[in-house]
C-alpha positions in Angstrom: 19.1 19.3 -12.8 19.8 16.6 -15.5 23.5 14.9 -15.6 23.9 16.8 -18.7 23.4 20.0 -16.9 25.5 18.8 -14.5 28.5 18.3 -16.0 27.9 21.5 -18.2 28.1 23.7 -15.4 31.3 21.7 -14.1 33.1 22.4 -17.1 35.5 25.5 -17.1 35.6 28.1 -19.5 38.6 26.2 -21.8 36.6 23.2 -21.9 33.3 24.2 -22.5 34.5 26.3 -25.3 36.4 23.3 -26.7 33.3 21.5 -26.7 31.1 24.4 -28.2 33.6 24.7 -31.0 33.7 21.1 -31.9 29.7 20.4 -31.7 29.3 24.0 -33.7 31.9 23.3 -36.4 30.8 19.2 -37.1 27.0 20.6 -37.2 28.6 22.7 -40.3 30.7 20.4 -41.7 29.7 16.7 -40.2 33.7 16.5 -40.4 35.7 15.5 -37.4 38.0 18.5 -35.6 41.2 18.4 -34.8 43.3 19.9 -32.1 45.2 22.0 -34.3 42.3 23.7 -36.0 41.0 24.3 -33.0 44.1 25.8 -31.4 43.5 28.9 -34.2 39.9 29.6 -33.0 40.2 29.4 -29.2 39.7 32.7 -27.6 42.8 31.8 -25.5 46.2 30.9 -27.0 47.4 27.4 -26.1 48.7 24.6 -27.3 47.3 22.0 -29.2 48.7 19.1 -26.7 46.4 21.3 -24.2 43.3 21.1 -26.6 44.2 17.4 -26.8 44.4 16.8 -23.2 40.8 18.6 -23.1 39.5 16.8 -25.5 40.4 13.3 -24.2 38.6 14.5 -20.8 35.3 15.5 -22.9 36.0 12.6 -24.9 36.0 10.6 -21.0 32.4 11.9 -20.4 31.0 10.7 -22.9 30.7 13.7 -25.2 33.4 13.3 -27.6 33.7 10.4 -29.7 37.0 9.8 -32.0 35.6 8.1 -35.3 39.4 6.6 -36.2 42.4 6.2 -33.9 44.3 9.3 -35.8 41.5 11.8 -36.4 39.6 14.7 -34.5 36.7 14.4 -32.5 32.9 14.5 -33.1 30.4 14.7 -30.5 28.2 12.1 -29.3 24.4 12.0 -29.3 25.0 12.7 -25.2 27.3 15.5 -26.1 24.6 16.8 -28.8 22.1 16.8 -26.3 23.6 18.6 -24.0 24.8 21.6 -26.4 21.1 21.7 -27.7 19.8 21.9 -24.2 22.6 24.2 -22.9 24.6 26.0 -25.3 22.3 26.1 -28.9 22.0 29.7 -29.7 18.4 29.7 -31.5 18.5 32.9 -33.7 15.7 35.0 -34.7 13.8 34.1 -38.3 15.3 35.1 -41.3 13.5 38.0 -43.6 14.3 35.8 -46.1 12.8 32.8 -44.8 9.8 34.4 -43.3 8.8 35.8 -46.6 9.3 32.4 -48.6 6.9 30.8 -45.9 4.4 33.8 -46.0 4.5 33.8 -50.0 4.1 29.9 -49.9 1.2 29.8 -47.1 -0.5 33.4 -47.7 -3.2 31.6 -49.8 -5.8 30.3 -47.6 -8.0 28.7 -50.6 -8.8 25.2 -51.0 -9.3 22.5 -48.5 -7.3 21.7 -45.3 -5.9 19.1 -47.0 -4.5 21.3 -50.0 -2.5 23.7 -47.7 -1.0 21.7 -45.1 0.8 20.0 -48.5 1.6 23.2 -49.6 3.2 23.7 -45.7 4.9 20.7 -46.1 6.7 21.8 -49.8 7.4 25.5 -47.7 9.2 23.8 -44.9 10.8 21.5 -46.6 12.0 24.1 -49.4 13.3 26.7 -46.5 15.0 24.2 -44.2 16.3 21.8 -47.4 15.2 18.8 -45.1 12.2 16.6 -45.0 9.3 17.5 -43.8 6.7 16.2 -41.5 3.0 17.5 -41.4 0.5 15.7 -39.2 -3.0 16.7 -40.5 -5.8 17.4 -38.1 -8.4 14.7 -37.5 -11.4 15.7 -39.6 -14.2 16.0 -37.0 -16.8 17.9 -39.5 -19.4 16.8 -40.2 -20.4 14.1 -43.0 -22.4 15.2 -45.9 -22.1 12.7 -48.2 -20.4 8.9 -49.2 -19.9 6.7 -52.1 -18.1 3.8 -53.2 -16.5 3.5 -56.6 -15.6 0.4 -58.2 -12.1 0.5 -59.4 -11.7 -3.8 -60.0 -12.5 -6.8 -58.8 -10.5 -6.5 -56.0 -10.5 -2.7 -55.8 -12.9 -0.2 -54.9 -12.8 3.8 -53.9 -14.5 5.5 -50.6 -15.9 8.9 -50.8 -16.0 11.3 -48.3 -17.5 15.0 -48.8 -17.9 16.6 -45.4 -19.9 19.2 -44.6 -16.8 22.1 -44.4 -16.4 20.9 -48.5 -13.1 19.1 -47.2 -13.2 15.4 -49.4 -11.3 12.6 -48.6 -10.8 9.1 -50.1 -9.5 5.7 -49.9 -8.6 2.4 -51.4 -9.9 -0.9 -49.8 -10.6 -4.2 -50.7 -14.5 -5.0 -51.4 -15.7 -7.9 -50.5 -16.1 -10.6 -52.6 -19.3 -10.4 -55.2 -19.9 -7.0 -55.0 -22.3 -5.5 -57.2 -23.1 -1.9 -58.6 -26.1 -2.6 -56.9 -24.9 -3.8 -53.7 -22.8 -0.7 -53.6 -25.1 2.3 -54.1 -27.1 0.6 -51.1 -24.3 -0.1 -49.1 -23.6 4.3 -49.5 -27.7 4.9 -49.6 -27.8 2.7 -46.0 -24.8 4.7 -44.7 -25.9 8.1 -46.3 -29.0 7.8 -44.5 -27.2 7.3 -41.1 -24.7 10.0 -41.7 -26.9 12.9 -41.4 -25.8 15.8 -38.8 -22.5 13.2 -37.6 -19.2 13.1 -37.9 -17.2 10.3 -38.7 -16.2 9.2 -35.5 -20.1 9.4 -34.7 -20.9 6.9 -37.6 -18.3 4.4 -36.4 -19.8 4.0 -33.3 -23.6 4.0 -34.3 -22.9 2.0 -37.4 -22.6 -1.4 -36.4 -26.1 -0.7 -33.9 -27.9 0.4 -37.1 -26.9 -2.7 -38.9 -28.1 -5.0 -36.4 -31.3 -3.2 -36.1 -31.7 -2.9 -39.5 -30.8 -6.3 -41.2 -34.1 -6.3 -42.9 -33.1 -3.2 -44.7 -29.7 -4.5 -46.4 -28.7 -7.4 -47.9 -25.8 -9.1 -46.7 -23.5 -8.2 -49.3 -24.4 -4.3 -49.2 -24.0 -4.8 -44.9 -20.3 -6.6 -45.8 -19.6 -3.0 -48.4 -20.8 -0.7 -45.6 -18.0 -2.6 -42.8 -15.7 -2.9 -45.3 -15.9 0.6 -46.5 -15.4 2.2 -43.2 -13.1 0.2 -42.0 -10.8 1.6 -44.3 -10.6 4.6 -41.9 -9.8 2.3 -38.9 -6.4 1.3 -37.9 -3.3 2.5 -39.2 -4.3 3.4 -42.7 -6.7 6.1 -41.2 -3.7 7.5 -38.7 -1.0 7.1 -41.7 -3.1 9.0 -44.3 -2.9 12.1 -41.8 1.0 12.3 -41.9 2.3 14.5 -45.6 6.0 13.7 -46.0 7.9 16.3 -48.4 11.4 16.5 -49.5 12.4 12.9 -48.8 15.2 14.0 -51.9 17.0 16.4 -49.5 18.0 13.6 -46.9 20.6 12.2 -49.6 22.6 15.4 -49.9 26.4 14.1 -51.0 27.0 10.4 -51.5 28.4 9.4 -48.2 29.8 6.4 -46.4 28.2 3.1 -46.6 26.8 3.8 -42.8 25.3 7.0 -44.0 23.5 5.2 -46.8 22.3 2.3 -44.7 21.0 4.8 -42.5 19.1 7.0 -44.7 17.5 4.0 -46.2 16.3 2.5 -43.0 15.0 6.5 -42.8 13.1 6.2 -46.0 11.6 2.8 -45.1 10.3 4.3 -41.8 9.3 7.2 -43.8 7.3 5.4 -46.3 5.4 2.9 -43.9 4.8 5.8 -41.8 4.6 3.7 -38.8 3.2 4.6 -35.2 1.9 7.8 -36.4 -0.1 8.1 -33.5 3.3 8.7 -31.2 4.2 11.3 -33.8 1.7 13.9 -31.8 2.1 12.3 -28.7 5.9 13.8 -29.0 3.9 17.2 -29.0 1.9 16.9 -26.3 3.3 17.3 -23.3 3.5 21.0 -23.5 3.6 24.2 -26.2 7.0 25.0 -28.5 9.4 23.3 -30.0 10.7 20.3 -29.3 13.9 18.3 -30.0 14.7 14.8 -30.4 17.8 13.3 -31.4 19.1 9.9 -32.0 17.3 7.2 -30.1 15.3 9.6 -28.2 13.4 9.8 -31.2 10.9 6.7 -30.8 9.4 7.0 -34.5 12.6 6.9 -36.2 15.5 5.8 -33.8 16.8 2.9 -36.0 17.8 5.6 -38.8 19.5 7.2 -35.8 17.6 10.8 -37.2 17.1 14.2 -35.6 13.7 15.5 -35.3 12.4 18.8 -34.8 8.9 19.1 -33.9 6.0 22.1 -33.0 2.1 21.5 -32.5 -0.4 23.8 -33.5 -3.4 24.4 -32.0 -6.8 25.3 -33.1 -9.0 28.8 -32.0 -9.7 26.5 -28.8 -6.0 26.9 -27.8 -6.8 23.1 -28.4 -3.5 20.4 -30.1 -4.5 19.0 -33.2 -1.4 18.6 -35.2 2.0 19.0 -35.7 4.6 20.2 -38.2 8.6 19.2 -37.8 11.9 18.3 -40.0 13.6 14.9 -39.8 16.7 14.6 -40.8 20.5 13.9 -39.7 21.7 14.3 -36.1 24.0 17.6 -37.4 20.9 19.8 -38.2 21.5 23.4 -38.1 19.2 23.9 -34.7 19.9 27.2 -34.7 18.2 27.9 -37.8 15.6 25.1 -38.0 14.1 26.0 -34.1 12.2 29.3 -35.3 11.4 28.0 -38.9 9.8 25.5 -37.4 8.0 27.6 -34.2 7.0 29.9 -36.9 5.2 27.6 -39.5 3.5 25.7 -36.1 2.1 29.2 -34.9 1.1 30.2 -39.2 -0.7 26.7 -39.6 -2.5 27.3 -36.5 -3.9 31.0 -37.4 -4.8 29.9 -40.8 -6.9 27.0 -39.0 -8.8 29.0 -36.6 -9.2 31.5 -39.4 -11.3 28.9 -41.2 -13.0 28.2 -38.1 
């Protein structure tokens, strides 16, 4: 049993009600309560210096927090933590909200790519927070490459795999390229590509080069590392996670903290760092998932709230995630099935295609 639970079951029957009421009515309002509101909403009648006395012990554990000297109480991330794990109350999915997801995500034309953006808009649009969808990696096979001189300094890669999915990305040529060095630089790798997948060409790529030197001159063999190394590192794992609804994390102008905070959320949000972790989060078993505050190891210095699902392939098989970020007062309640449901949709509309 964790300390939370712990000191959960402990509680009596005043006090944990206390506590639910207080965590229940700041996830509404993100105001502080009082002991006088919440002596007209206790179950019992008492008075407030009771529900003051309470709330200082709560307050002594480390669930309560007073935000000034003279005002009410809101709970700490501790204290949110242990109503999620013990006292959330995770309703069923709205009609309503069903049907906006099912309208949204019923069309299962176009590429992967195409409807885990239009997930990402649905999610977004039904929970009025931001949304996080982490694309599969594409393990289909290649049919085709190119590069595409943009500038001097800019060029495009192709991808067109084999499932018609296409994919492409900006990196910076080498210098000297040529028009000629670049259609042999995607003839070289489009003669190696045949029957792989992408992760396949990586690792016979640099063998075929060394090989092969007679074949490709050294400025088409620079194009061809170049090239696909722009699907190495962190631009490959960044260019998997769609962000949506960033606009709904500003809600009403706030206090300067709440500002700071949602900026330091938008920076993480636009470099889109440690992606990798972001399915990690998933991994260690099915459902839903929730992480708030610093427990969240993607975006703790925004001190955010994230809730987060896999889905899974035919294979019964992880291969990416959906979730909503936002502040630590989320409606959980709500937000839980949306995002079960759209984890468990994006998953049958996978293996569908499959």
């Amino acid at each position: 049993m964790s300390e939370a639970s712990k000191i959960l079951n402990e509680m009596n029957d005043r006090s944990r009600e206390v506590f639910r009421l207080i965590v229940e009515s700041y996830l509404d309002s993100g105001e502080p309560v009082g002991s006088r509101t919440l002596t007209r909403t206790l179950s019992e009648k008492v008075s407030a210096a009771t529900v003051r006395n309470v709330m200082q012990d709560l307050e002594f554990l480390g669930l309560l927090d007073s935000p000034h000297v003279s005002a009410g109480r809101i709970p700490t991330q501790q204290g949110l933590r242990m109503f999620v794990d013990g006292l959330l109350e995770v309703g069923d999915l709205g009609a309503a909200d069903r049907q906006k997801l099912d309208e949204t995500l019923g069309s299962n034309a176009g590429d992967v790519g195409g409807m885990l953006d239009r997930v990402g808009s649905a999610l977004s649009h039904v929970t009025h927070g931001a949304s996080l969808v982490l694309t599969p990696k594409q393990e289909s096979e290649i049919k085709h490459i190119e590069f595409v001189s943009l500038a001097h300094d800019r060029a495009l890669v192709v991808l067109v795999f084999a499932d018609g999915h296409v994919e492409n990305r900006l990196f910076t040529p080498p210098p000297g390229q040529t028009p000629s060095s670049m259609r042999e630089a995607a003839n070289f790798l489009n003669a190696l590509i045949e029957g792989r997948t992408l992760g396949e060409v990586r690792r016979q790529m640099q063998m075929q080069i060394d090989a092969r030197k007679q074949e490709i001159d050294v400025l088409a063999r620079e194009m061809v590392e170049s090239g696909m190394a722009a699907w190495d590192g962190d631009g490959g794992d960044s260019a998997r996670l769609i962000v949506r609804g960033r606009a709904n994390l500003l809600g009403e102008p706030g206090e300067v903290e709440e500002l700071d905070r949602i900026r330091t959320l938008f920076d993480d949000l636009e470099r889109k760092r440690d992606i990798a972790e972001f399915l990690e989060l998933t991994e260690e078993g099915e459902g839903v998932r929730i992480f708030i505050g610093s427990e969240n190891k993607l975006f703790s210095l925004s001190g955010s709230s994230l809730v987060v699902s896999p889905y899974m392939n035919a294979d019964r098989k992880i291969i990416g995630a959906v979730g909503v970020i936002g502040p630590t007062r989320l409606n959980y309640g709500r937000i839980v099935p949306i995002v079960d449901y759209t984890a468990q949709l994006v998953g049958k509309l996978i293996s569908d295609r499959s």
